[in-house]
N, C-alpha and C positions, 0 to 999 in steps of 0.2 A: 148137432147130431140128432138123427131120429130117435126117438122111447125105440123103437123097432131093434135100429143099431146097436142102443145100449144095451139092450136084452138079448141080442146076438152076444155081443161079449162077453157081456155077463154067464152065459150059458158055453162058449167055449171056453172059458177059465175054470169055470166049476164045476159043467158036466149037469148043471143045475134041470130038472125038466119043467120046474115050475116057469123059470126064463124063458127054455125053451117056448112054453105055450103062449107065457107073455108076449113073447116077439112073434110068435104066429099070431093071435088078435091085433098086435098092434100095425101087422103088418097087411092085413084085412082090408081090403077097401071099407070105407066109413059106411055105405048103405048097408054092406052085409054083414048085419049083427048076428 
């Protein structure tokens, strides 16, 4: 499973927004920091 994925779930179980942003970076392509 992707960091992306797990922070998907992470954030539909908890409502979490930190997650949420987590898994929009990780879900970033790698050039655009």
């Amino acid at each position: 499973m992707r960091l992306a994925d797990l922070f998907w779930n992470l954030f539909v179980r908890t409502g979490s927004v930190t997650a949420y942003l987590l898994y929009k970076r990780f879900q970033a392509p790698a050039l655009k920091n």
